[in-house]
C-alpha positions in Angstrom: 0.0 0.0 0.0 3.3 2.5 0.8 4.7 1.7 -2.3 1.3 2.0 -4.1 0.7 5.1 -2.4 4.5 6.7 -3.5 3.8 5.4 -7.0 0.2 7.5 -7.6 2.0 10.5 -6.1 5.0 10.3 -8.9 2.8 9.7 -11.2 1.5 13.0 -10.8 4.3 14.9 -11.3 4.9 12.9 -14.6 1.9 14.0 -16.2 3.9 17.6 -16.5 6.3 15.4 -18.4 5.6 17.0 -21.7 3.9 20.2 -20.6 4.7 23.0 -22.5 7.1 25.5 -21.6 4.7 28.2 -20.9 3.2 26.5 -18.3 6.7 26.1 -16.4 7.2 29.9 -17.1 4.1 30.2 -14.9 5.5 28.7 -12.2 8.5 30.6 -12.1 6.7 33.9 -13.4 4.5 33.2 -9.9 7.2 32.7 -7.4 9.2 35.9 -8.7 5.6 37.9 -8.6 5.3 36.9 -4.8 8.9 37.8 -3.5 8.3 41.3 -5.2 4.9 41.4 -3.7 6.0 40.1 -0.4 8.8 42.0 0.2 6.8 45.4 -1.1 3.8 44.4 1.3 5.8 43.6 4.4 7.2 47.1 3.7 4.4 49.2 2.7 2.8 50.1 6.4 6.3 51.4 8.0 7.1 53.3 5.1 4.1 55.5 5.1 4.6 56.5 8.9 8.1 55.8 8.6 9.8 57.8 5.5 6.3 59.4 4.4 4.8 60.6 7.6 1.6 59.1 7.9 -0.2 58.3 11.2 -0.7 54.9 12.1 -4.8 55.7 11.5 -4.2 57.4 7.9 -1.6 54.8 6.7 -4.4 51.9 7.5 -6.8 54.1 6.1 -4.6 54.2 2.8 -3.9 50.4 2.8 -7.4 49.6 2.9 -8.1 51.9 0.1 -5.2 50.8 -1.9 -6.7 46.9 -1.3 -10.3 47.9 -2.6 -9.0 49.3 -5.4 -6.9 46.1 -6.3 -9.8 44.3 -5.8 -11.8 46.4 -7.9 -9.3 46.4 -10.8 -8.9 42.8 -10.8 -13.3 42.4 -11.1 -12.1 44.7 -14.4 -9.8 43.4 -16.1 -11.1 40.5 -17.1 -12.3 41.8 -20.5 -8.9 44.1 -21.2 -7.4 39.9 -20.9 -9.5 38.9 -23.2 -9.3 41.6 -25.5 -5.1 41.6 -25.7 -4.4 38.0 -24.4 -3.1 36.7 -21.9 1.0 37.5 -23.4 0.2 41.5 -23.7 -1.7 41.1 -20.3 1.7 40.2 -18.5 3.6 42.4 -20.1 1.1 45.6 -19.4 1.2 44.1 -15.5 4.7 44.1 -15.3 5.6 47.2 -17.1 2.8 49.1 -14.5 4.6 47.3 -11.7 8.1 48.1 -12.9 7.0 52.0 -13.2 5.5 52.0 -10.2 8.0 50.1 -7.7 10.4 52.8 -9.7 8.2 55.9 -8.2 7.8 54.4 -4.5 11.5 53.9 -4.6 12.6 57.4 -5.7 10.0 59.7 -6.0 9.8 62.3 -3.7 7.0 63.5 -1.7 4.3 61.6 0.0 1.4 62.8 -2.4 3.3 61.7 -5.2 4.4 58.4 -4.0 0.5 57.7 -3.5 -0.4 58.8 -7.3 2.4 57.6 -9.5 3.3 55.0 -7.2 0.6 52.8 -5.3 -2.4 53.6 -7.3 -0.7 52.4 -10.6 0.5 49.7 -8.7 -2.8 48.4 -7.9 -3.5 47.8 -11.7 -0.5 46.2 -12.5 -1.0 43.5 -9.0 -4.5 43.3 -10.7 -2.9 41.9 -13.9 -0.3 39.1 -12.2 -2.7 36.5 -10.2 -6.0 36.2 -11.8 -3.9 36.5 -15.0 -1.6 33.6 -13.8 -4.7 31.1 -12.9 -6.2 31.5 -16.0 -2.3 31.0 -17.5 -2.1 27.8 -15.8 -5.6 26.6 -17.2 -4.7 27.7 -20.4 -1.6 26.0 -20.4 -2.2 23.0 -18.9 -4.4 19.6 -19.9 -7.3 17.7 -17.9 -4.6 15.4 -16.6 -2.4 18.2 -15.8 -4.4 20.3 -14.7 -4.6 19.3 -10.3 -1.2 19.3 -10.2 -0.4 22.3 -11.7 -2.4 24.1 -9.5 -0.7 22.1 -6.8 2.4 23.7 -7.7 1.2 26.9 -8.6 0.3 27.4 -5.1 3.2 26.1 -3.4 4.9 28.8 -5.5 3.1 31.3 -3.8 3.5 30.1 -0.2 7.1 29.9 -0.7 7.9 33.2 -2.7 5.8 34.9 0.8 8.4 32.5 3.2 11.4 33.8 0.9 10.1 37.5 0.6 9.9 37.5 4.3 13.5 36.3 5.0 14.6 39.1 3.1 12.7 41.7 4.4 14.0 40.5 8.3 17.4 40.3 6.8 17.7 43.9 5.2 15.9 45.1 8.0 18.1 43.9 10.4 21.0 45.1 8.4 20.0 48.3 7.6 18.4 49.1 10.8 15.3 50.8 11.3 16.1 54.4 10.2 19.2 53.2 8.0 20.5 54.5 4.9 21.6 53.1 1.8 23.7 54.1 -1.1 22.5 53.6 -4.4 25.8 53.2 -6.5 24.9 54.0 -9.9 22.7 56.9 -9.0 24.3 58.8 -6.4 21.7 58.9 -4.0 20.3 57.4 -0.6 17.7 55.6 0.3 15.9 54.3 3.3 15.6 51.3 4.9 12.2 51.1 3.8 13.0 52.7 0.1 15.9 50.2 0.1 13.1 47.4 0.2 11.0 48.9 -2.5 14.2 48.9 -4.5 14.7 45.0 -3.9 11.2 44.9 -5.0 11.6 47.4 -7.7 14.3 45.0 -8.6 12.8 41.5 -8.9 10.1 42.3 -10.8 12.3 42.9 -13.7 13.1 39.2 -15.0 9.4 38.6 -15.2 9.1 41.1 -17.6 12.2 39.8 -19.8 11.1 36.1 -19.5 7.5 36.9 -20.7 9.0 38.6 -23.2 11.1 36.4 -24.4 9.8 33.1 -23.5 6.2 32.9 -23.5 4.6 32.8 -26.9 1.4 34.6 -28.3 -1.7 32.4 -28.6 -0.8 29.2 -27.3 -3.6 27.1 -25.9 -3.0 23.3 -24.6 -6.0 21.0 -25.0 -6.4 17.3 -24.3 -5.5 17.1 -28.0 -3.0 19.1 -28.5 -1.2 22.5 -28.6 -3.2 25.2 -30.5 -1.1 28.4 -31.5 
C-alpha cells in the first residue's frame, strides 16, 4: 500500500512530463511575482509613517483603500485579458509594476508616491494573479491540470516564506532608520526605500522572461497544442 501510495503520487508529477514550456514559465513567473509582492507588502505600512509621515490611523486608512481598489481592478480586467491576451496582459502588468515600484523607490514626496506609485501599482497586481490562474488553465491539460495548480500554489507560499526572509534580513541590516547608497545613481535611500528597491528590482526578470519566452496564442488542449 506504501509503495502504491509513493507510485500514484510520482505519477502526478509525470503528467507535467511534456507540458509545455509556458506552463513552467508560470511557475516561475509566480514565485518571482510573490517575493516582489512580499517583500513590497511587508514594507508598505512602515514606510508611510516611517519615510512618508503618515499616522498609524491614515496609513491603514490608505492600505485599505489601496486593497479595494486592487480588488476592484482585478473584477475589471477581465475583459482588457480577453481583449489583448493573456502574453500582452503580462507584459502591461509588469511594465505598470516596474513603473511603479520605480516611483515608490525614488519619487519624492508623499502625495506623489500615493499617485504615481501605489495607485498604478494596484492595476498592475490586478494583472499578475488572476492573469496567472487563468495562464495555468490555459496551459495546462485535464490530466495536468490538479497538479499544476498544486504547484502553482506552493509557488506562492514559498515566494511569501522567501520574501519574508529578506525583508528581516535587510531590516536587520540596515536598521530601522538606515541608509543606503545607491551606486549608480548617487543617491540614498531608506531602509524602507531600500526594500521597495529590492522589490523594484525582482520584478524585472518577469518582464524579460515573458517577453522572451512565452509565446502569443498558445492554448493546450487534451488534443493538443493550438497556436
Amino acid at each position: 500500500q506504501p509503495q502504491g501510495a509513493s507510485d500514484s503520487f510520482l505519477d502526478k508529477f509525470l503528467v507535467l512530463k511534456g507540458a509545455v514550456r509556458e506552463l513552467w514559465i508560470i511557475f516561475g513567473a509566480k514565485i518571482l511575482a510573490i517575493l516582489a509582492y512580499g517583500v513590497m507588502n511587508s514594507t508598505l505600512v512602515l514606510c508611510l509613517s516611517s519615510d512618508l509621515g503618515y499616522s498609524d490611523t491614515r496609513a491603514g486608512f490608505i492600505i485599505t483603500a489601496w486593497s479595494t481598489a486592487m480588488t476592484l481592478f482585478t473584477v475589471l480586467v477581465g475583459s482588457l485579458v480577453d481583449a489583448i491576451g493573456l502574453r500582452k496582459a503580462f507584459l502591461l502588468g509588469f511594465c505598470v509594476c516596474i513603473f511603479s515600484r520605480a516611483m515608490m523607490t525614488f519619487m519624492p514626496g508623499r502625495h506623489l508616491v500615493l499617485i504615481v506609485g501605489l495607485l498604478p501599482l494596484a492595476l498592475g497586481e490586478a494583472l499578475m494573479t488572476p492573469v496567472m490562474v487563468a495562464a495555468v488553465r490555459r496551459y495546462s491539460t485535464t490530466a495536468q491540470r490538479s497538479i499544476s495548480f498544486s504547484i502553482f500554489y506552493a509557488m506562492m507560499n514559498v515566494g511569501f516564506l522567501i520574501g519574508s526572509l529578506i525583508f528581516d534580513y535587510l531590516r536587520k541590516g540596515l536598521g530601522e532608520y538606515g541608509r543606503y547608497a545607491v551606486p549608480v545613481l548617487g543617491i540614498e535611500l531608506s531602509t524602507y526605500r531600500t526594500l521597495f528597491l529590492v522589490s523594484f528590482l525582482l520584478t524585472i526578470p518577469n518582464l524579460v522572461i515573458m517577453y522572451f519566452g512565452l509565446r502569443d496564442g498558445v492554448e493546450v488542449t487534451d488534443e493538443g497544442v493550438k497556436i
